[in-house]
PDB file of the backbone (N, CA, C, O) and the ligand in Angstrom, with CONECT records:
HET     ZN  A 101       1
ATOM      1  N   UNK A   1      20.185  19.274 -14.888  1.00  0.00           N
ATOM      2  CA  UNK A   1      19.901  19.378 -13.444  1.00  0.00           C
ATOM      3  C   UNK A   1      18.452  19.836 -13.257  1.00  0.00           C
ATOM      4  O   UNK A   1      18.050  20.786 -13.928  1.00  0.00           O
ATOM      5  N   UNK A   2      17.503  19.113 -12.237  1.00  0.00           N
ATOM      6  CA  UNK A   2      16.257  19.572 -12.600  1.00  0.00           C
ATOM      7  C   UNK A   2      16.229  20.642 -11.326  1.00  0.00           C
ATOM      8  O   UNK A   2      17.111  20.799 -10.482  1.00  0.00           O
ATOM      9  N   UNK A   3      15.033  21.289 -11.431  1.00  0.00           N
ATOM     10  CA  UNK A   3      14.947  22.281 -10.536  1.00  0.00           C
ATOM     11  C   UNK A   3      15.180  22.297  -9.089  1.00  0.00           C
ATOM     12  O   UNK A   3      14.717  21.243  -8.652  1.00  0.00           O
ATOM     13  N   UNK A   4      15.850  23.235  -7.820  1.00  0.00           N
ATOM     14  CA  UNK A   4      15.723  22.700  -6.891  1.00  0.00           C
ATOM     15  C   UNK A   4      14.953  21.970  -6.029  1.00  0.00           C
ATOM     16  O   UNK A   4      15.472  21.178  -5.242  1.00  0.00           O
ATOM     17  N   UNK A   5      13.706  22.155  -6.093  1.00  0.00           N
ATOM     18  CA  UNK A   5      13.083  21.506  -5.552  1.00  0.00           C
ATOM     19  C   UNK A   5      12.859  20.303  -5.707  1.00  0.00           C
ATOM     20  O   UNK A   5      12.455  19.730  -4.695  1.00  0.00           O
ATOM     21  N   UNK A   6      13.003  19.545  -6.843  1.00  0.00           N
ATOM     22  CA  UNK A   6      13.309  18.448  -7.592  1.00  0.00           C
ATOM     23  C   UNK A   6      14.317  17.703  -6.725  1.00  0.00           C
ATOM     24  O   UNK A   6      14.285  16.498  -6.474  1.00  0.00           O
ATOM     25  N   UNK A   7      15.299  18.672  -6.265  1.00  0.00           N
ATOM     26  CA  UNK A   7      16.506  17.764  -6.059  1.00  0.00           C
ATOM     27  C   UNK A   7      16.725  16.778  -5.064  1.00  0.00           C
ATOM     28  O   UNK A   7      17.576  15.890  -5.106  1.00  0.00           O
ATOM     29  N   UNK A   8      15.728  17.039  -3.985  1.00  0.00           N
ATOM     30  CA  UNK A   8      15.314  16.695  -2.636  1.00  0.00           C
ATOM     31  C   UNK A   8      15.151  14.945  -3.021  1.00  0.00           C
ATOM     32  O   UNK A   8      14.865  14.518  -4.139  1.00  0.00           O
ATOM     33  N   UNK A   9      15.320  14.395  -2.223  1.00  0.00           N
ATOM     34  CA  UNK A   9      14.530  12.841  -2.246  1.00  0.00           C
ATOM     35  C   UNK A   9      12.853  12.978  -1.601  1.00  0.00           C
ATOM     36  O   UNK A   9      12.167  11.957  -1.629  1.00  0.00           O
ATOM     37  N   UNK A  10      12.330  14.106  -1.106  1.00  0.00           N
ATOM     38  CA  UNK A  10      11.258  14.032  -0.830  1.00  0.00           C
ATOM     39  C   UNK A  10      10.330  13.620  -1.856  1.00  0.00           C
ATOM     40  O   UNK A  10       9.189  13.757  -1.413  1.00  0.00           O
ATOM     41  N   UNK A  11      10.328  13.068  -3.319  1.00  0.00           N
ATOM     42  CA  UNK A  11       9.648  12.865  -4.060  1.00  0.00           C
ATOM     43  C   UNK A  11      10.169  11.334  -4.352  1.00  0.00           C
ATOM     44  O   UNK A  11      11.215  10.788  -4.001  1.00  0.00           O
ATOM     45  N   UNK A  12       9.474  11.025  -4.835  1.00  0.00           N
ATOM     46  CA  UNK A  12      10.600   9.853  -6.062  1.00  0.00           C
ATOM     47  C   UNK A  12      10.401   9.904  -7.005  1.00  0.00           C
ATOM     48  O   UNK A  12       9.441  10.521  -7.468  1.00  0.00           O
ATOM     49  N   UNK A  13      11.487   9.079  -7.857  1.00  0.00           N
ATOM     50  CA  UNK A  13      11.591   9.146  -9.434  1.00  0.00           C
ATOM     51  C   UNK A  13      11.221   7.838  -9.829  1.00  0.00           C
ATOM     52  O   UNK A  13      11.622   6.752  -9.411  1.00  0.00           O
ATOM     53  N   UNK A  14      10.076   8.222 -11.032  1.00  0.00           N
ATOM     54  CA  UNK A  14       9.723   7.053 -11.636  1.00  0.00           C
ATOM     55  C   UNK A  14      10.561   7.396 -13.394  1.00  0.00           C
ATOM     56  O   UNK A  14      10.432   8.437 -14.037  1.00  0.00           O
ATOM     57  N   UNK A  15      11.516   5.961 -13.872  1.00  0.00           N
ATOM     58  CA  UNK A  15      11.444   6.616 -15.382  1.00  0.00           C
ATOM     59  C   UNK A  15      10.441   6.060 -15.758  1.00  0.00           C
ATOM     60  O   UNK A  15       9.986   4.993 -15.345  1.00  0.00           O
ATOM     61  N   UNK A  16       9.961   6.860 -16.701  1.00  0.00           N
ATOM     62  CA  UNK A  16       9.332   6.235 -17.982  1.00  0.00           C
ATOM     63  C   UNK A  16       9.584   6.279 -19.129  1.00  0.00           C
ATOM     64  O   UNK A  16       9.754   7.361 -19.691  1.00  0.00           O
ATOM     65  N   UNK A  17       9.675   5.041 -19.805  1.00  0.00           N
ATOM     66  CA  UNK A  17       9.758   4.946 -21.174  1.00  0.00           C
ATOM     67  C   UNK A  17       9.240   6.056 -22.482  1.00  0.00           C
ATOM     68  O   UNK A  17       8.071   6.431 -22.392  1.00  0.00           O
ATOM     69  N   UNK A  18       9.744   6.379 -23.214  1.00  0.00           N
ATOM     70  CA  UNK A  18       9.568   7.205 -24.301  1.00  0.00           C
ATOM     71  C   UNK A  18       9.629   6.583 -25.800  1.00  0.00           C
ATOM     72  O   UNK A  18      10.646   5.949 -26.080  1.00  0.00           O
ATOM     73  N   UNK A  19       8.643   6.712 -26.757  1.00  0.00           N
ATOM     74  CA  UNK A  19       8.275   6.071 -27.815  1.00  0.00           C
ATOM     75  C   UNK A  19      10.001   5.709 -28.288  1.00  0.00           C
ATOM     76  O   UNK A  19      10.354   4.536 -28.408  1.00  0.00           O
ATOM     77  N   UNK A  20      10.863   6.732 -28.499  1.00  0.00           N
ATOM     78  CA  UNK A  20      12.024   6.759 -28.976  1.00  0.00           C
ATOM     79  C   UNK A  20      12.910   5.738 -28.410  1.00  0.00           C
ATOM     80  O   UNK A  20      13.996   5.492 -28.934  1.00  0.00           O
ATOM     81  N   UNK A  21      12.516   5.169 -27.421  1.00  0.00           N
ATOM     82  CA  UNK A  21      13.915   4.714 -26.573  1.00  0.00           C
ATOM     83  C   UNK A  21      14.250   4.890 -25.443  1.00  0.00           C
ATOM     84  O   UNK A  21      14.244   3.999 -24.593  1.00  0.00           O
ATOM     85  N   UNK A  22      14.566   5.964 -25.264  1.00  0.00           N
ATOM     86  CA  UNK A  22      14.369   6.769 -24.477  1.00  0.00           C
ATOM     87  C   UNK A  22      14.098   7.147 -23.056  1.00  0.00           C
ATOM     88  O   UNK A  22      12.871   7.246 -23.059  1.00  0.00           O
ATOM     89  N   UNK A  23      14.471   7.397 -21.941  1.00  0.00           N
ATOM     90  CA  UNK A  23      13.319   7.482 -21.070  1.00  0.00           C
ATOM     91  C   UNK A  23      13.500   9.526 -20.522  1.00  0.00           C
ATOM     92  O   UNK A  23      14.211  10.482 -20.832  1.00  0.00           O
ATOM     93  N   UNK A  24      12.423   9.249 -19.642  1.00  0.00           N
ATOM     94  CA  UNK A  24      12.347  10.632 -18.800  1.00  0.00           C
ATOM     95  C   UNK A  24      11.695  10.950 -17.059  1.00  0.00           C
ATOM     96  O   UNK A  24      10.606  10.442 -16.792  1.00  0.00           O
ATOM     97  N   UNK A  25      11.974  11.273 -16.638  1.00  0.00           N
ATOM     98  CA  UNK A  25      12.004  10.616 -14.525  1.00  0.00           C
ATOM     99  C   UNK A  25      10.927  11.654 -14.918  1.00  0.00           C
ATOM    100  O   UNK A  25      10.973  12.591 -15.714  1.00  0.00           O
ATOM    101  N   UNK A  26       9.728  11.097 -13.938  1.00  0.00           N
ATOM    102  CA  UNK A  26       8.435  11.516 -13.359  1.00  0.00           C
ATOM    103  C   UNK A  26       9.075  11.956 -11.995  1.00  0.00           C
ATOM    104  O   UNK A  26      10.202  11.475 -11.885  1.00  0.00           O
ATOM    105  N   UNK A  27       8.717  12.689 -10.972  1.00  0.00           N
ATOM    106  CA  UNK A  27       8.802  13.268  -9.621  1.00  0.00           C
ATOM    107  C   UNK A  27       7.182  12.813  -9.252  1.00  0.00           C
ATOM    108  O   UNK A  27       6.208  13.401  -9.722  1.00  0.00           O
ATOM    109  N   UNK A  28       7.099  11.615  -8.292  1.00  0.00           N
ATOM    110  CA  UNK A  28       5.734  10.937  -7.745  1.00  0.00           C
ATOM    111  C   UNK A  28       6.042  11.364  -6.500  1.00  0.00           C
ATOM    112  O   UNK A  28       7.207  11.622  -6.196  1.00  0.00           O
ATOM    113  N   UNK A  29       4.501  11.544  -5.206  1.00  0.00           N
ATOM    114  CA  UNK A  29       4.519  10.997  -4.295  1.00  0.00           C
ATOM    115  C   UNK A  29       5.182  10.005  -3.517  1.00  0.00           C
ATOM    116  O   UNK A  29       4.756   8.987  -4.062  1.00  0.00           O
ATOM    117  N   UNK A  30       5.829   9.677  -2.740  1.00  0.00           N
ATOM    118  CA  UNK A  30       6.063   8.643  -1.877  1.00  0.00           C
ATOM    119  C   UNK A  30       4.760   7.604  -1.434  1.00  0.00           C
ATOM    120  O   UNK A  30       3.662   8.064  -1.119  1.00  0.00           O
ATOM    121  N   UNK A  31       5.026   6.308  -1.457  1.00  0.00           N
ATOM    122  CA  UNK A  31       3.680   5.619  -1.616  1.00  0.00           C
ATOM    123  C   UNK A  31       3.777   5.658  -0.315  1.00  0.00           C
ATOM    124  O   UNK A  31       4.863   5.934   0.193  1.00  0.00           O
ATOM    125  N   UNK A  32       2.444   5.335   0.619  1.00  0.00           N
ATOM    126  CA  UNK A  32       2.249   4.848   2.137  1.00  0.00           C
ATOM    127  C   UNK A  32       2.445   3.953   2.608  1.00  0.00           C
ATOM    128  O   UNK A  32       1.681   3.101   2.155  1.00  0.00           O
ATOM    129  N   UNK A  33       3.450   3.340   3.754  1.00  0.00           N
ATOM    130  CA  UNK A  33       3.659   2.509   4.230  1.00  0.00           C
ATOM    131  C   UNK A  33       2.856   1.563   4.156  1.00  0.00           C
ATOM    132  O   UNK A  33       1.700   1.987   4.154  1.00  0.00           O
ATOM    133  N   UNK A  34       2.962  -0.125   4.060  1.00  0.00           N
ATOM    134  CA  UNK A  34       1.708  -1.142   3.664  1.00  0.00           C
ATOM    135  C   UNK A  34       0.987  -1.219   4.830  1.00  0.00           C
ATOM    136  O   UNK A  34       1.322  -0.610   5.846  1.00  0.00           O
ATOM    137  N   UNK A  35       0.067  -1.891   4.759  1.00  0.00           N
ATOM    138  CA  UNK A  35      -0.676  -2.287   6.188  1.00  0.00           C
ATOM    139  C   UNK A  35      -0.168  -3.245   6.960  1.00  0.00           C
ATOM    140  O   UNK A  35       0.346  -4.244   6.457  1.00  0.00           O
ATOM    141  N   UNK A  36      -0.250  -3.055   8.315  1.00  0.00           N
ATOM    142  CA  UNK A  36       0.557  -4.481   8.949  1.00  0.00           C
ATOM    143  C   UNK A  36      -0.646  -4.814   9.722  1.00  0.00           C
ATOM    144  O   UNK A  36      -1.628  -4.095   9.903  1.00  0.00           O
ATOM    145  N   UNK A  37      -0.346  -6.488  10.327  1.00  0.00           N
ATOM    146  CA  UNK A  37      -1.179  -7.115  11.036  1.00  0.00           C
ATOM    147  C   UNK A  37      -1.316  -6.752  12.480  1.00  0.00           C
ATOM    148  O   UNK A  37      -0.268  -6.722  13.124  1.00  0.00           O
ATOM    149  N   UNK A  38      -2.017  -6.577  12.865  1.00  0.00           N
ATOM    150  CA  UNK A  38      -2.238  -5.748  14.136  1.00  0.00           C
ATOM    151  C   UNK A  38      -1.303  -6.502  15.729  1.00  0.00           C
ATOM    152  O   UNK A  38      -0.872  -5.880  16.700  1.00  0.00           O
ATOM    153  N   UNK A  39      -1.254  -7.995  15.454  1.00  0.00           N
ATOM    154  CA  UNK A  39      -0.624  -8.286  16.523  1.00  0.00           C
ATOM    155  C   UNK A  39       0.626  -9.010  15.683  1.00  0.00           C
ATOM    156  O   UNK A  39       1.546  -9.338  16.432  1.00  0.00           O
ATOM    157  N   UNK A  40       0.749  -9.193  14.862  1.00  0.00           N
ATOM    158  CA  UNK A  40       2.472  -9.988  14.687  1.00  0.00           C
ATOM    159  C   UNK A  40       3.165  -8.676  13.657  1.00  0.00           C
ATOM    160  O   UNK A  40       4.357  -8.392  13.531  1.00  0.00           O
ATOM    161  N   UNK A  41       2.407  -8.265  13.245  1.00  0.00           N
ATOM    162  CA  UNK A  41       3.371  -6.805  12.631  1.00  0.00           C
ATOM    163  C   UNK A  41       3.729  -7.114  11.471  1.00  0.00           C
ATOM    164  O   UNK A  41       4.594  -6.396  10.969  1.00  0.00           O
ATOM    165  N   UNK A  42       3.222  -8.208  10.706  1.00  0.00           N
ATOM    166  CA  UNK A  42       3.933  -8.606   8.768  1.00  0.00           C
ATOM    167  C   UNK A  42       3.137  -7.740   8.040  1.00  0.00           C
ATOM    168  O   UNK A  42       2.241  -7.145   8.638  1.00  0.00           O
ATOM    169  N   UNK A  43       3.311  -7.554   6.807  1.00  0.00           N
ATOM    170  CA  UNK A  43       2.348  -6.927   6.002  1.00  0.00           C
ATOM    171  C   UNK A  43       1.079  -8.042   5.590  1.00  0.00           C
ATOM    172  O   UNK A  43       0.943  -9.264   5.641  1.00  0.00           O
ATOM    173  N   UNK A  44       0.486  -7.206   5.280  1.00  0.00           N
ATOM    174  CA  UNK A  44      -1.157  -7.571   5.103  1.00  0.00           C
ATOM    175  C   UNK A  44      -1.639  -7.371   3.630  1.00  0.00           C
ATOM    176  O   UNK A  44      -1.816  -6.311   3.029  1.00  0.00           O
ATOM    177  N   UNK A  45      -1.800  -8.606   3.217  1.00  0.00           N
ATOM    178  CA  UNK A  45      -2.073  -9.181   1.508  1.00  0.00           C
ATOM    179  C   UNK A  45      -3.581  -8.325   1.345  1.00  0.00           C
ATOM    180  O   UNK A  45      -4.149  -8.179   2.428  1.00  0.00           O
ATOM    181  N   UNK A  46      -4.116  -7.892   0.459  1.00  0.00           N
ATOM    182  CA  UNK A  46      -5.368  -7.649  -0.186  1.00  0.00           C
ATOM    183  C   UNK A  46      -5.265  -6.265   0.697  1.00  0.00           C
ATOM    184  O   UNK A  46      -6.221  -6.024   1.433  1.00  0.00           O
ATOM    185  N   UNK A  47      -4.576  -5.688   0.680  1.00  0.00           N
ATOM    186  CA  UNK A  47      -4.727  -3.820   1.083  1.00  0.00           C
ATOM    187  C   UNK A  47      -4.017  -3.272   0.602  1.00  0.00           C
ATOM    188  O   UNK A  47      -2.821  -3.388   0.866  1.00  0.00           O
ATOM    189  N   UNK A  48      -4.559  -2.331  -0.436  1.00  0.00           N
ATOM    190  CA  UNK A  48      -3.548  -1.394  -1.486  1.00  0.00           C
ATOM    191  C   UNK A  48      -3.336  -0.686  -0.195  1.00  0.00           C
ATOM    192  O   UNK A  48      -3.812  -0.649   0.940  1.00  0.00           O
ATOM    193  N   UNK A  49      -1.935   0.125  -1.259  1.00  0.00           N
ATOM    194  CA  UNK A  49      -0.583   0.505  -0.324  1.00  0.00           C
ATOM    195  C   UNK A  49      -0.763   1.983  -1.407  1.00  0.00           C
ATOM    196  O   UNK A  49       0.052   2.235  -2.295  1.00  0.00           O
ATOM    197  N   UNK A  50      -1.848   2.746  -1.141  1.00  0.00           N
ATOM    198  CA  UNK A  50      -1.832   3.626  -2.223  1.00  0.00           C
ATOM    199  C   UNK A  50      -2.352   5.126  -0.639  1.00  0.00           C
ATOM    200  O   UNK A  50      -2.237   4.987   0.579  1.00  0.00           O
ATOM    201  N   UNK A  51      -2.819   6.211  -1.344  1.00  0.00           N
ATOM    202  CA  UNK A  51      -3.171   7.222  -0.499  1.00  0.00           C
ATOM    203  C   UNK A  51      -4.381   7.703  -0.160  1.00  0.00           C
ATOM    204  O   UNK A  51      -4.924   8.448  -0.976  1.00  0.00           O
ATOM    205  N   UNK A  52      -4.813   7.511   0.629  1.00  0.00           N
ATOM    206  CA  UNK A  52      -5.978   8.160   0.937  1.00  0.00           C
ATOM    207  C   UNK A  52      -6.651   8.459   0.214  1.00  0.00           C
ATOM    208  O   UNK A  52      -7.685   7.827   0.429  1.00  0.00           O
ATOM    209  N   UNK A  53      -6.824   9.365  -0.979  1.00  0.00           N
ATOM    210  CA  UNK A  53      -7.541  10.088  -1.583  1.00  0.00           C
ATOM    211  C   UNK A  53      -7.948   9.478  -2.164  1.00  0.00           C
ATOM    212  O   UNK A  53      -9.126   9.646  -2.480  1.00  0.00           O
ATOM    213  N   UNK A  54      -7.000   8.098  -2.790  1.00  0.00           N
ATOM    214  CA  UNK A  54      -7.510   7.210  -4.114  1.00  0.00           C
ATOM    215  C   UNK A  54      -7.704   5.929  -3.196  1.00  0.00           C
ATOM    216  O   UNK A  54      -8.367   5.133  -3.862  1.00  0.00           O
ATOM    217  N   UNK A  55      -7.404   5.382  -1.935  1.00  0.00           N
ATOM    218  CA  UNK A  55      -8.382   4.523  -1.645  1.00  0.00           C
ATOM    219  C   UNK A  55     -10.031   4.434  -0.995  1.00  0.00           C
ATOM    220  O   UNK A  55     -10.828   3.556  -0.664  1.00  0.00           O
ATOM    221  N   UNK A  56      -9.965   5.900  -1.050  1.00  0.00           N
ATOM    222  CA  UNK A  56     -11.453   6.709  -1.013  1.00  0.00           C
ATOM    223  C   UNK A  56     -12.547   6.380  -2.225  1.00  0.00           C
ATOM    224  O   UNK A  56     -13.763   6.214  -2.127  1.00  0.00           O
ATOM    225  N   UNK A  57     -11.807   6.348  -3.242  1.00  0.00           N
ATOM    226  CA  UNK A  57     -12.093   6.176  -4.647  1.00  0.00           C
ATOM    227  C   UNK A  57     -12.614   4.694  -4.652  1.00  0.00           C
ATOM    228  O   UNK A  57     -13.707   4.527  -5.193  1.00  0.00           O
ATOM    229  N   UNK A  58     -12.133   3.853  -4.248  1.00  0.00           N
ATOM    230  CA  UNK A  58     -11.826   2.632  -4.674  1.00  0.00           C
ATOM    231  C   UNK A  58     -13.221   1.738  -3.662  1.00  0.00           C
ATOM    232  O   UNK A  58     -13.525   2.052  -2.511  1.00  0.00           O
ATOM    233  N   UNK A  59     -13.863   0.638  -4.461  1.00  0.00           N
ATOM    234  CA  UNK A  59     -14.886   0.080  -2.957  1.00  0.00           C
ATOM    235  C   UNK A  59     -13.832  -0.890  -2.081  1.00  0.00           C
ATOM    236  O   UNK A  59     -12.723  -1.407  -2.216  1.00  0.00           O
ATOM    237  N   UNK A  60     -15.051  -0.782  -0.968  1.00  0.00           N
ATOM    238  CA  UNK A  60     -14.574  -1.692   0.076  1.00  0.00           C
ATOM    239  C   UNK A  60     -14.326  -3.016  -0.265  1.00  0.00           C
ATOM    240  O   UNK A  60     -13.574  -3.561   0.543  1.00  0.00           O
ATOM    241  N   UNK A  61     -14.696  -3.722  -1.178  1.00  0.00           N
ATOM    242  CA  UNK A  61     -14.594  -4.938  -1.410  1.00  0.00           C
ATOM    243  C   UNK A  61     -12.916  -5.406  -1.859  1.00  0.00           C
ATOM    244  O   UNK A  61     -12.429  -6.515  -1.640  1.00  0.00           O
ATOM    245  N   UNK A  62     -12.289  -4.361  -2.465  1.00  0.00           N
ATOM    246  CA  UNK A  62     -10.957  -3.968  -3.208  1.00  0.00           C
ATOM    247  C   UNK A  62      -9.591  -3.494  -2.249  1.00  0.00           C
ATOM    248  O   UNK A  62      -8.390  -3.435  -2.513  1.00  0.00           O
ATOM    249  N   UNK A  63     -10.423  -3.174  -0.950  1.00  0.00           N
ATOM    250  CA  UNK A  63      -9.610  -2.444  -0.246  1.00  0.00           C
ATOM    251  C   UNK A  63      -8.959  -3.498   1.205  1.00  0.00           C
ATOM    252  O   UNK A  63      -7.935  -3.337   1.868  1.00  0.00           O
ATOM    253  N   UNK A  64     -10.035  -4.563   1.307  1.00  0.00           N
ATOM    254  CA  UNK A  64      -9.827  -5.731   2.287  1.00  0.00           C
ATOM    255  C   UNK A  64      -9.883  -6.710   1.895  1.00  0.00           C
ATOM    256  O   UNK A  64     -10.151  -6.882   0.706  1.00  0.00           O
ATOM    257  N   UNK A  65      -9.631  -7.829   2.819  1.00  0.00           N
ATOM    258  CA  UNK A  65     -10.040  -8.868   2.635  1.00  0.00           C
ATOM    259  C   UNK A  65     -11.446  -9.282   2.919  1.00  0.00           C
ATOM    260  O   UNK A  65     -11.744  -8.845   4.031  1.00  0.00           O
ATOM    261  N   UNK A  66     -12.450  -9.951   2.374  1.00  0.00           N
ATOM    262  CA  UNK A  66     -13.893 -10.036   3.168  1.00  0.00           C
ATOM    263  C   UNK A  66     -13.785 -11.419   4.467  1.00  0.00           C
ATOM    264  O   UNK A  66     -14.018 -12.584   4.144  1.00  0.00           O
ATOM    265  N   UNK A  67     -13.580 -11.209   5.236  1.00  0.00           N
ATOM    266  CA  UNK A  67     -13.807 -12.309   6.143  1.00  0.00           C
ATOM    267  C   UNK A  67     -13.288 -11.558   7.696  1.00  0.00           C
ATOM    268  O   UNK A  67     -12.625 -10.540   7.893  1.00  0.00           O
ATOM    269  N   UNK A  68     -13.888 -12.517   8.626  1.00  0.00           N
ATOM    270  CA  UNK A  68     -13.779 -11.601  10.102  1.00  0.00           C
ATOM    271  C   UNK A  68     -12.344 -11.194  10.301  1.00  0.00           C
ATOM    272  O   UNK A  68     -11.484 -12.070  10.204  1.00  0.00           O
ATOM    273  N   UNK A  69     -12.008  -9.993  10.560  1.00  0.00           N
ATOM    274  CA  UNK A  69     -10.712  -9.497  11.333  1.00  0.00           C
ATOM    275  C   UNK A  69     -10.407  -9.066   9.776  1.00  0.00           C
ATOM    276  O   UNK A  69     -10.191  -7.903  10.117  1.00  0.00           O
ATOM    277  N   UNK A  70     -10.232  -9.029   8.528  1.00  0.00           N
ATOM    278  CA  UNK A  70     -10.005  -8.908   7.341  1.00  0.00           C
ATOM    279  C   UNK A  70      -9.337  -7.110   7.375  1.00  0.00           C
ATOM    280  O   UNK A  70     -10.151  -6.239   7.681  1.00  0.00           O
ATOM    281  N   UNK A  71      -8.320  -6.816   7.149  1.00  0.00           N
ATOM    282  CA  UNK A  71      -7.332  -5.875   6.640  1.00  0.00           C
ATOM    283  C   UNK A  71      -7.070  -4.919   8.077  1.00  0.00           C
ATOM    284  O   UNK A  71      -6.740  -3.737   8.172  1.00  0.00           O
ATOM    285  N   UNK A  72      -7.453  -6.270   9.470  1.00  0.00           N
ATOM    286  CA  UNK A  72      -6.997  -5.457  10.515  1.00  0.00           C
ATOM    287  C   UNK A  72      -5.478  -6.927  10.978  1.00  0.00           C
ATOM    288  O   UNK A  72      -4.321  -6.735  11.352  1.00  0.00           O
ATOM    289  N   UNK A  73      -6.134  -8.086  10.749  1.00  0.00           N
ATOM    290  CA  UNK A  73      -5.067  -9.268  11.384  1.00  0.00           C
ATOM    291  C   UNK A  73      -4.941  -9.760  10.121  1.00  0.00           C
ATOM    292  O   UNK A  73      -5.799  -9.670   9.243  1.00  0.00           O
ATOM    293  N   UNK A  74      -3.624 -10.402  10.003  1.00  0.00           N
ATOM    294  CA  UNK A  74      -3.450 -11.473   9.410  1.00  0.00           C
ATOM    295  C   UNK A  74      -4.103 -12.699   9.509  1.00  0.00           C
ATOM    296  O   UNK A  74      -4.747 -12.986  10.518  1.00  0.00           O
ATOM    297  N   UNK A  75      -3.949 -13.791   8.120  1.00  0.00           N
ATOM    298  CA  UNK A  75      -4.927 -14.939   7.956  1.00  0.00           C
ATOM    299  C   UNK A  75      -4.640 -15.707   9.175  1.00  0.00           C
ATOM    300  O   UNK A  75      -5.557 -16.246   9.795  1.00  0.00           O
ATOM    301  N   UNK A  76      -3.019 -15.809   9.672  1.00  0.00           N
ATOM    302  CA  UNK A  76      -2.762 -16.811  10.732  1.00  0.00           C
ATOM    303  C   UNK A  76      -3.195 -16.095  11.705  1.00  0.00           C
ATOM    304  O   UNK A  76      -3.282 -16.848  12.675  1.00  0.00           O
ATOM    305  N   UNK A  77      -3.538 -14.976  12.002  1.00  0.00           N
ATOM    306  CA  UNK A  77      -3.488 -14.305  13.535  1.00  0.00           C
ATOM    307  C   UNK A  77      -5.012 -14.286  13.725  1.00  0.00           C
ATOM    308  O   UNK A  77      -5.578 -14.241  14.817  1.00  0.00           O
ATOM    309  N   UNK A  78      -5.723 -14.334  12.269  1.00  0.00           N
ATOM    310  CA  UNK A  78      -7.459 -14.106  12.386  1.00  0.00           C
ATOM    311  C   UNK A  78      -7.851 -15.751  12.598  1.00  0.00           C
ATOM    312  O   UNK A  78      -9.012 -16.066  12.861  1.00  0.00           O
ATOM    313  N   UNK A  79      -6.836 -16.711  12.467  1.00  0.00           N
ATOM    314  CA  UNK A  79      -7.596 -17.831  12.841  1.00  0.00           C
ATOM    315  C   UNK A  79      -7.466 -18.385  13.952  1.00  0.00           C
ATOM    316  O   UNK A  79      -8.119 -19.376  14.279  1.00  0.00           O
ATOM    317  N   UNK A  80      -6.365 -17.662  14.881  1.00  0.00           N
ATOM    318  CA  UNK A  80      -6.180 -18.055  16.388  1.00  0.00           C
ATOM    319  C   UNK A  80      -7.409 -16.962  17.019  1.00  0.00           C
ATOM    320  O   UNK A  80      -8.197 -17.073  17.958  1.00  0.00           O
ATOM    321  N   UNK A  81      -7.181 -15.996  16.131  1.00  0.00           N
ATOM    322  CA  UNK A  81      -8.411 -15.214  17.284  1.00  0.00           C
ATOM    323  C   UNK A  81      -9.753 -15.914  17.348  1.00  0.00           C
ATOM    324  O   UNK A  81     -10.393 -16.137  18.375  1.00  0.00           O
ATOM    325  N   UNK A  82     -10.158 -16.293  15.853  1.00  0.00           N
ATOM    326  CA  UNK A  82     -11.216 -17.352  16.128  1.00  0.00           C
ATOM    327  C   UNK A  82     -11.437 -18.156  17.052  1.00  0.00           C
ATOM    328  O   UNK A  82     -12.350 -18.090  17.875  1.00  0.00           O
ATOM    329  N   UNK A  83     -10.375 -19.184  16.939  1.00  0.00           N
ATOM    330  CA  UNK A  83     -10.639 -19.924  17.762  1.00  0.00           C
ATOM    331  C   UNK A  83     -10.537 -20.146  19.318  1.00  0.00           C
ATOM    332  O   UNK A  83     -10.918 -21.058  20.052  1.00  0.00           O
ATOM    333  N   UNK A  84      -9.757 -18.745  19.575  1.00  0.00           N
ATOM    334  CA  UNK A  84      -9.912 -18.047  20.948  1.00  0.00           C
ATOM    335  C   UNK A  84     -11.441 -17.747  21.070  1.00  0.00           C
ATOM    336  O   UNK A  84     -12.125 -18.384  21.870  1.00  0.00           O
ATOM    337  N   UNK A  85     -11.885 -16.934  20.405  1.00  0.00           N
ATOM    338  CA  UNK A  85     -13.294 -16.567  20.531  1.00  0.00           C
ATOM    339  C   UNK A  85     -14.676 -17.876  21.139  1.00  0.00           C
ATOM    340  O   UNK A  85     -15.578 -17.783  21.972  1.00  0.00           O
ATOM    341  N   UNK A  86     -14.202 -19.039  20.190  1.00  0.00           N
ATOM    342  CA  UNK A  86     -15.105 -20.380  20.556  1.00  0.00           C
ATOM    343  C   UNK A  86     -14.684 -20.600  21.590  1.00  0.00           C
ATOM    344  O   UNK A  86     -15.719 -20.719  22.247  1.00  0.00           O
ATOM    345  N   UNK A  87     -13.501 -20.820  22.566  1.00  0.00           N
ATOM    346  CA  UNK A  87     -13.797 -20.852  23.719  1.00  0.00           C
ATOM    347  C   UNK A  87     -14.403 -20.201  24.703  1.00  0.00           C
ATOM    348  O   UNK A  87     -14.452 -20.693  25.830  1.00  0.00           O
TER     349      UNK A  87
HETATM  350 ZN    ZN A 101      -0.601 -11.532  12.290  1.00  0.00          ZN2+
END
């Protein structure tokens, strides 16, 4: 039984493998909800789903997509806005 505080689901359990066979549960963070597209609400491809601290770490190039509206709309929602825009 691991410690109380352990016991909570406020963490999660990762196993990991052990040379032997084996495994043994890590207690991780909860990852952050993914990014969604600002007007249809799906998740959003090319945006780690990691925390703050370590997408601080990480460049901008890694963290979006490069092109207009990129890790705020989706590809279908950034190409109607486009072409809203030309009118
Ligand atoms: Zn969208």
């Amino acid at each position: 039984m691991p410690r109380p505080a352990l016991r909570s689901r406020t963490l999660r359990r990762v196993k990991k493998r052990l040379p032997g066979g084996g495994f043994i549960i890590h207690y991780l963070k909860r990852k952050p909800s993914p990014a969604k597209c600002a007007v249809c609400g799906r998740k959003l491809h090319g945006v780690p789903r990691k925390s703050p601290s370590i997408i601080k770490k990480i460049s901008k190039s890694k963290k979006t997509p490069s092109r207009p509206y990129g890790g705020n709309l989706c590809s279908r929602c950034a190409r109607e806005k486009v072409k809203e825009n030309l009118r």
